[in-house]
C-alpha positions in Angstrom: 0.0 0.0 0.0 1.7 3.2 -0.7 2.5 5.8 2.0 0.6 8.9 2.1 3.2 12.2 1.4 3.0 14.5 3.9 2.4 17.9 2.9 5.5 20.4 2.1 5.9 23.1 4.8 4.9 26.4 3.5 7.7 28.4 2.4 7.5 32.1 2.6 6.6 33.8 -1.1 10.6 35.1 -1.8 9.1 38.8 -3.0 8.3 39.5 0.5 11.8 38.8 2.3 12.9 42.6 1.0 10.1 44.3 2.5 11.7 44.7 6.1 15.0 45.8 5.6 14.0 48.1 2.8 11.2 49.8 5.5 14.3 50.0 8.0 16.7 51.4 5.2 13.9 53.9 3.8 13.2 55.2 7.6 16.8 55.7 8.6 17.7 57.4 5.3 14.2 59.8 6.4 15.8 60.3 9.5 19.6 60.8 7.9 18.3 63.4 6.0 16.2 65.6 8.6 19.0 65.5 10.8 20.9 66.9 8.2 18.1 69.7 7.1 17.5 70.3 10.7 21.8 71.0 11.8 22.1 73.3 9.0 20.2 76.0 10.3 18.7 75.7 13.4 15.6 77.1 14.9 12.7 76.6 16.6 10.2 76.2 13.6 12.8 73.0 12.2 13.6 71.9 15.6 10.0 71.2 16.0 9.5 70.0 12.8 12.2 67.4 13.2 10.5 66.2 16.5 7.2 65.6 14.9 9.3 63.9 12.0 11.0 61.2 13.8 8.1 60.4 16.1 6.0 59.3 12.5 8.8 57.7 11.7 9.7 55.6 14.4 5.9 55.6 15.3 7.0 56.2 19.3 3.9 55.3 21.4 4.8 57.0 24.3 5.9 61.0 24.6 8.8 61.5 22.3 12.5 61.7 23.5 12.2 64.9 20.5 9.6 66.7 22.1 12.5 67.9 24.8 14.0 69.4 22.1 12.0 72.5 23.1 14.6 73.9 25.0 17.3 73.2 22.5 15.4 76.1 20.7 14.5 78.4 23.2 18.3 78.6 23.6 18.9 79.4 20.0 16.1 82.3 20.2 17.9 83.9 23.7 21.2 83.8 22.2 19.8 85.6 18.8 17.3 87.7 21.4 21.2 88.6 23.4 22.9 89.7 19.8 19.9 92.4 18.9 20.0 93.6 22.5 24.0 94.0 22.2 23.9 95.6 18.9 21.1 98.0 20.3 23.2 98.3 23.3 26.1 99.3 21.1 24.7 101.4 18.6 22.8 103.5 21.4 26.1 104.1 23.0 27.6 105.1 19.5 24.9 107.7 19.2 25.8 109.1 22.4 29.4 109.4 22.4 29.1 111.0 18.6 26.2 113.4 20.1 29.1 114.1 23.0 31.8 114.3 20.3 29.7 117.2 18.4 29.5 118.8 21.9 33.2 118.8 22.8 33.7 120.3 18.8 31.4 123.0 19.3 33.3 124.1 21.8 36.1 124.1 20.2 35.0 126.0 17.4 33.7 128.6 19.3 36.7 129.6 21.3 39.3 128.6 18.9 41.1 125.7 20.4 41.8 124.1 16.7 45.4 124.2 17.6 45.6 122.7 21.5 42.1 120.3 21.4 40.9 117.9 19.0 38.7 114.9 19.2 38.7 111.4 18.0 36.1 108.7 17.8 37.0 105.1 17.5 36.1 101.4 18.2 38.1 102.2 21.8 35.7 104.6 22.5 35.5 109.0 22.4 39.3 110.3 22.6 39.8 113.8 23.5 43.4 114.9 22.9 45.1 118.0 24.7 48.1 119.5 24.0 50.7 119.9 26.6 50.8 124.4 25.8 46.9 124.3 26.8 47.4 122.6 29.8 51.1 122.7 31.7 54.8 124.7 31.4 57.0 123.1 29.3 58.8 120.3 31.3 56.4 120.5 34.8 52.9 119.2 35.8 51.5 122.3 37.7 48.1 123.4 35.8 48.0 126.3 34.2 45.5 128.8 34.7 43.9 127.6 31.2 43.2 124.3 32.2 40.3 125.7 34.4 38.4 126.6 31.0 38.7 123.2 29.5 38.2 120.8 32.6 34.8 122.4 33.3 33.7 121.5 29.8 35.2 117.9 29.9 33.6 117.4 33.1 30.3 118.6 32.3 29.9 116.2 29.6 31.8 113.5 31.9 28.9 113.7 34.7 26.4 112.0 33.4 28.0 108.9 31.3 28.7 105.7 33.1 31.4 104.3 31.0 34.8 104.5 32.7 37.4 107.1 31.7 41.4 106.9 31.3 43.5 110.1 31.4 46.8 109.3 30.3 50.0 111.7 29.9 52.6 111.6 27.6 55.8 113.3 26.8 58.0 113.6 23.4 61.5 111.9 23.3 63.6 114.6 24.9 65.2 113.2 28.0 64.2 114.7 31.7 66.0 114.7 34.7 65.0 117.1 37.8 64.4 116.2 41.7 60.7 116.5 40.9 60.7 114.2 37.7 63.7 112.1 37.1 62.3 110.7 33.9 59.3 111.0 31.6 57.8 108.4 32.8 57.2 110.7 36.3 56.4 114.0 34.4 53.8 112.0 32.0 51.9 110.3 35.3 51.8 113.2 37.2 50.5 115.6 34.6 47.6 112.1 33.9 47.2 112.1 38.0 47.0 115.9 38.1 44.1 116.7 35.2 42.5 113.5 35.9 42.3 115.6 39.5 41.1 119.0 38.5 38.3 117.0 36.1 36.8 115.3 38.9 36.7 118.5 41.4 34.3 119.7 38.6 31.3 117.5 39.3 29.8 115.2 42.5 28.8 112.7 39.8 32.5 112.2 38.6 32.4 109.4 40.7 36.9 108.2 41.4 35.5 104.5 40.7 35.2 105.2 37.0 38.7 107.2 36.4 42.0 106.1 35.9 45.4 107.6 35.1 48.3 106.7 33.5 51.7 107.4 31.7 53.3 106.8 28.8 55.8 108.7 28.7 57.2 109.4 25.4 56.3 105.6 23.8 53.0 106.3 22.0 53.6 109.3 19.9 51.2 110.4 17.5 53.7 111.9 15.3 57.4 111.7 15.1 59.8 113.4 17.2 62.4 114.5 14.4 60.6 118.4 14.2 59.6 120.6 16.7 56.1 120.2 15.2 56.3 116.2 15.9 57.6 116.9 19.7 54.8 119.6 20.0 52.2 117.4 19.6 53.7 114.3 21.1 53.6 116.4 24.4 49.8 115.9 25.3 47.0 114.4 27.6 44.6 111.9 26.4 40.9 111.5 28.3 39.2 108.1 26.4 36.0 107.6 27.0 35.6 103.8 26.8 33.1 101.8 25.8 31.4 99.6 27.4 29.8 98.1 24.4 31.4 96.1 21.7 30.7 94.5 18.1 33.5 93.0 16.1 33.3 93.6 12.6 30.8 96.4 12.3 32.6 98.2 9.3 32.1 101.7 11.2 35.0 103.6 10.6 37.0 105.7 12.9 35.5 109.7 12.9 38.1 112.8 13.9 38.4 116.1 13.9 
């Protein structure tokens, strides 16, 4: 009698053995390339799109580990939120040092001080630059009596700023040596120390915290010290207002009179 064959197992239909790793390939190339979109620029309207993204395509069940990416976008909008406010910051400072630079040049104008003031605005901040004639005797630090119609002025436009100010002396390249200042290095500090004085003495707002002197003597001329000319205007004291704001790369270019 002959045997009975037993049925062949089933096999699986071969045009459906592809299916599952072509789903995994198709979602992690999905994901490859959101990732991508999403890193090159990076804000809150991508981030969340990515989120939403890989939660279809994983098909998560549970909250998604994207939907903390929240914060991750919030950060991005303070930092761009901190660059306006510094470049508002900046730009309202730069409007009021020029507005205090056309104040200083008025005065000028009006009283002829072409030759002994000038001013200079800069990324540093407002510079404005005193000749030595206006302001001391050749080779001492005692004020002269015309110093008391220019540190009124300074100060008055000093007194209500908050950015700190440097007053620095300096000297041309012709040695010194007294009891009083056995070098320029002495004669440039003291004549600093000495305006930097008379400036504050000209408002109760000038608070000392915000002021600083210094000297240099003769090692940062403005001009050389071959002519009388060069020495003339190498002998001078500096008051900077400095800024407290900064912004590399603004293209602004340095204004002076």
């Amino acid at each position: 009698m002959a045997r009975k064959k037993r049925p062949a197992p089933h096999e699986e239909e071969a045009s459906e053995a592809w299916l599952l790793p072509y789903s995994d390939l198709m979602t992690l190339l999905l994901a490859l390339f959101i990732c991508l979109f999403a890193i090159s620029q990076t804000d809150e309207t991508k981030m969340t799109q990515m989120a939403q993204a890989f939660s279809a395509a994983f098909n998560l069940g549970g909250p998604s580990f994207f939907n903390q990416a929240g914060p991750v976008a919030n950060n991005s909008r303070d930092l761009m939120n901190d660059e306006d406010a510094g470049a508002e910051a900046y730009m309202q400072e730069n409007q009021q040092l020029t507005n205090i630079k056309k104040q200083m040049d008025e005065f000028i104008d009006q009283n002829n001080l072409e030759s002994e003031l000038s001013t200079e605005l800069s990324e540093d901040g407002l510079m404005i630059r005193i000749k030595e004639n206006a302001l001391f005797p050749s080779g001492s630090a005692d004020l002269l009596p015309e110093s008391q119609k220019i540190a009124p002025v300074i100060g008055a436009l000093l007194a209500p700023l908050s950015q700190r100010v440097q007053v620095s002396g300096h000297t041309d390249n012709v040695p010194i040596s007294t009891p009083q200042f056995p070098s320029n290095w002495e004669l440039s500090t003291m004549r600093a120390l000495n305006f930097m004085k008379l400036i504050m003495a000209q408002d109760a707002r000038l608070a000392p915290a915000r002021f600083s002197a210094l000297g240099s003597s003769e090692y940062r001329p403005v001009a050389p010290n071959d002519t009388d000319a060069g020495r003339a205007a190498n002998r001078r004291v500096e008051v900077m207002i400095i800024r407290s704001n900064h912004i590399e790369n603004t293209g602004m270019q340095t204004v002076g009179k």
